[in-house]
C-alpha positions as CSV (number, residue, x, y, z in Angstrom):
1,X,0.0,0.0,0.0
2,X,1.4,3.0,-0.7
3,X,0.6,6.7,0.8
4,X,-0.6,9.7,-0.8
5,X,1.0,12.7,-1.3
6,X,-0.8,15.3,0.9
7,X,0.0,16.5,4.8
8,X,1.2,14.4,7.2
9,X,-1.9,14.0,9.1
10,X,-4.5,13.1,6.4
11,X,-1.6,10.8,6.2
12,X,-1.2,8.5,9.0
13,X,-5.1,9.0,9.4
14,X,-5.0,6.8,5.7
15,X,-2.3,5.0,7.0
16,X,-4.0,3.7,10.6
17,X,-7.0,2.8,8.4
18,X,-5.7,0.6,5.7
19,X,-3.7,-0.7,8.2
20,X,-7.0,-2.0,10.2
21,X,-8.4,-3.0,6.9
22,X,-5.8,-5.3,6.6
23,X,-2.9,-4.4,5.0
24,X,0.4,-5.5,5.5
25,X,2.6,-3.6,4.0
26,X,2.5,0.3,4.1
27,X,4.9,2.1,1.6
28,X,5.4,6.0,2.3
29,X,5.3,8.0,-0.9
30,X,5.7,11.5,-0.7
31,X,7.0,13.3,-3.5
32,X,6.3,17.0,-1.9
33,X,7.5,17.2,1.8
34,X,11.2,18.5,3.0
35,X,13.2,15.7,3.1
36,X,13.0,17.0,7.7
37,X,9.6,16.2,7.7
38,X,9.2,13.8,5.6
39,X,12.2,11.9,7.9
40,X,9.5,12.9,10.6
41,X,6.8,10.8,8.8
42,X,8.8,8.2,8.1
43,X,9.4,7.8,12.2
44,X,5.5,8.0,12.8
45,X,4.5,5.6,9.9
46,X,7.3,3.3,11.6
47,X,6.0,3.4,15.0
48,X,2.2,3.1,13.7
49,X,3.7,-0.3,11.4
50,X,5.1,-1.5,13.5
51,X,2.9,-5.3,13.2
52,X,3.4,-4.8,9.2
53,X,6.4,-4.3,6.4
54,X,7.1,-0.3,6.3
55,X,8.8,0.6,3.3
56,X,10.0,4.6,2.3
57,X,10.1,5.3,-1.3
58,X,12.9,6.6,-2.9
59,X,15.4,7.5,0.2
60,X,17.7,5.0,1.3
61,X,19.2,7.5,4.1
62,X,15.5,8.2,5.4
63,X,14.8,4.2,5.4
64,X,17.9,3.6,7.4
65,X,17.0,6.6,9.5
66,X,13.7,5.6,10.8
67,X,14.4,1.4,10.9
68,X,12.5,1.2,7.8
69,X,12.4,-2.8,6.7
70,X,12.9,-1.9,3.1
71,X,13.0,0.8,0.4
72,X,11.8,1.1,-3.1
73,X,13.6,2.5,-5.7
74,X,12.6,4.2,-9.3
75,X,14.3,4.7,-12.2
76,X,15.5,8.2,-11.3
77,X,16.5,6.7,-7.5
78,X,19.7,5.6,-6.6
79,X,20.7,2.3,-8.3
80,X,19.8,-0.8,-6.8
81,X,23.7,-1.8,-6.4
82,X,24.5,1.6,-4.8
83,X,21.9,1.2,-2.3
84,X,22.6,-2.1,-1.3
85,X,26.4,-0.9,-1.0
86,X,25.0,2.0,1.6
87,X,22.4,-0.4,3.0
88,X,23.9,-3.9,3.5
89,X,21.7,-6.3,4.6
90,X,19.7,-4.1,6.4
91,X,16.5,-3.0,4.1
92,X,15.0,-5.3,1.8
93,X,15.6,-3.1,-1.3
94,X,12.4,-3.1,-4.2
95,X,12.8,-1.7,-7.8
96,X,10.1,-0.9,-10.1
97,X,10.3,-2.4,-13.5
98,X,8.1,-2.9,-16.6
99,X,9.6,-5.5,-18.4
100,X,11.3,-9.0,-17.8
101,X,15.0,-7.8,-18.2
102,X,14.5,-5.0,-16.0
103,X,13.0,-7.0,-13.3
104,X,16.1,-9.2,-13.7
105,X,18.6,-6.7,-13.9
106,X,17.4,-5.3,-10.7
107,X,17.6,-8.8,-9.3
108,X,20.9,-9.4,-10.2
109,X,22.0,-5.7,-8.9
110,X,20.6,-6.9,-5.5
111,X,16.3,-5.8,-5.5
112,X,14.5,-8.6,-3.2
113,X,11.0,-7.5,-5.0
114,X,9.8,-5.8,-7.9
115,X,7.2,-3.0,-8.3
116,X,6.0,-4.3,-11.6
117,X,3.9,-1.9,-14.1
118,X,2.0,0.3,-14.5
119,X,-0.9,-2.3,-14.2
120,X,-3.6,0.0,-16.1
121,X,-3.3,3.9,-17.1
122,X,-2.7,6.0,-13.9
123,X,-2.9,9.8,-13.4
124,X,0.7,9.2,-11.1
125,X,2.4,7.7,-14.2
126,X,0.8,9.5,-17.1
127,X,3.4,9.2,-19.4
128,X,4.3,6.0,-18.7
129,X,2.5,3.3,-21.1
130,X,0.3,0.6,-19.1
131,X,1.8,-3.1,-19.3
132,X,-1.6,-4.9,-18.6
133,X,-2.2,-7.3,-16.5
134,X,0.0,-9.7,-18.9
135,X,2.7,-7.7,-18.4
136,X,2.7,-8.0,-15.2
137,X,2.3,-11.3,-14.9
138,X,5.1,-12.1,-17.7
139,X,7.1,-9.9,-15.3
140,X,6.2,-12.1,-12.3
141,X,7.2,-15.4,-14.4
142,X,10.6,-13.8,-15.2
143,X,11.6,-13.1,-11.8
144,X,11.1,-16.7,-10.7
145,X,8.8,-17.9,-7.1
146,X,11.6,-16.6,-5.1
147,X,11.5,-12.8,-6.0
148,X,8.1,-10.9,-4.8
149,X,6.2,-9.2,-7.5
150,X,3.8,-6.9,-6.7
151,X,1.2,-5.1,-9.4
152,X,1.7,-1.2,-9.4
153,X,-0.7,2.0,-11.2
154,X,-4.1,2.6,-11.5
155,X,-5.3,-0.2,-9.4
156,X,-8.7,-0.3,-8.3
157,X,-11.3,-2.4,-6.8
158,X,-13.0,-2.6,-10.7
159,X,-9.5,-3.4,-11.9
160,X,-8.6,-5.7,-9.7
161,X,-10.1,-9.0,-10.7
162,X,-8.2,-8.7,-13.7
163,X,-4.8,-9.3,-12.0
164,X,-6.1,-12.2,-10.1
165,X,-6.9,-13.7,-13.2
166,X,-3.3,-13.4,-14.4
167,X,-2.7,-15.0,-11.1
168,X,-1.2,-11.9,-9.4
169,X,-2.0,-11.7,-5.6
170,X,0.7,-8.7,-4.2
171,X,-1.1,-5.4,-5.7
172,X,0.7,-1.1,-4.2
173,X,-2.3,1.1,-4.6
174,X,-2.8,4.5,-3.6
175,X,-6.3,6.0,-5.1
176,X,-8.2,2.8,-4.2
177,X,-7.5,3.2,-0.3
178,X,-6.5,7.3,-0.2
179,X,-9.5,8.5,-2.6
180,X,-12.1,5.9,-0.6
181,X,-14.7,7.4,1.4
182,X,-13.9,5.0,4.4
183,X,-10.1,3.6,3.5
184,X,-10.5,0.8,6.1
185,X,-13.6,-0.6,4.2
186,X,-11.8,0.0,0.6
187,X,-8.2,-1.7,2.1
188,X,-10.5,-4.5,3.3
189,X,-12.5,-5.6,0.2
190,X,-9.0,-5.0,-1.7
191,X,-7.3,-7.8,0.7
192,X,-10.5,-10.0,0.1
193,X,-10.4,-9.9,-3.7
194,X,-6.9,-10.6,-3.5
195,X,-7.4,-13.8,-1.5
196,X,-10.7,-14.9,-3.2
């Protein structure tokens, strides 16, 4: 699950509920906050994850700051091998990737999981061109049963039974929860279509 960008409160208020909807992983993605405050977040979000996987996007140094158990990395972040180097063993390390040979290049750089996608067309990602829910699940084959693979963009409840069919079961969504008019409900029908 993955945060929206907006203030910190409206954030851990999203954050608490998806949490007691079920989720188990919470990813903090804030594109728009000094890196201070968003350090401060990532300290709260910990604390309030403490039962799930907390994962910062983007900032390796923030991650190991706040005893993050992982951080997830884009194609303008840090390289994969560059954050392990800083990291070590200590944070499961994600990349995104929209293809087979970047899944596996990130793999072989040191990424545990891949962010695989865009899924469908998303207002986060507009220029990037939606790989389906084939595509994600070609990228899922690729990386092999031992590698995570979780569906990323434009995922939503009406979406969502599209990925399961592909066989996909590990979805990052931020709309579908942040957008909901009661994110607990929205994070717990998400978790139920998932395991249907």
């Amino acid at each position: 699950m993955i945060t929206a960008d907006d203030t910190p409160e409206r954030v851990m208020r999203i954050a608490s509920a998806a949490l007691r909807g079920g989720a188990d992983v919470l990813q903090l993605r804030h594109k728009t906050l000094a890196r201070g405050e968003l350090l401060e977040l990532a300290h709260r979000l910990r604390e309030l994850a403490r039962d799930a996987i907390f994962v910062v996007n983007d900032h390796v140094d923030i991650a190991l700051l706040c005893s993050a158990d992982g951080v997830h990395l884009g194609m303008d972040d840090l390289s994969v091998s560059a954050s392990r180097r800083v990291a070590g063993d200590r944070l499961v390390i994600g990349a995104s990737a929209s293809t087979p040979s970047a899944a596996l290049a990130a793999i072989a750089d040191g990424a545990g999981y891949i962010g695989a996608g865009p899924a469908f067309a998303t207002p986060i990602k507009s220029k990037k061109v939606a790989i389906g829910p084939g595509g994600v699940a070609t990228v899922a084959a690729a990386a092999g049963p031992d590698v995570p693979v979780f569906a990323i963009g434009g995922i939503e409840e009406g979406n969502l039974a599209q990925l399961v069919a592909e066989g996909v079961r590990r979805v990052c969504v931020i709309r579908a929860i942040s957008a909901a008019a009661d994110p607990e409900q929205a994070a717990r029908r998400l978790r139920a279509m998932l395991e249907s």
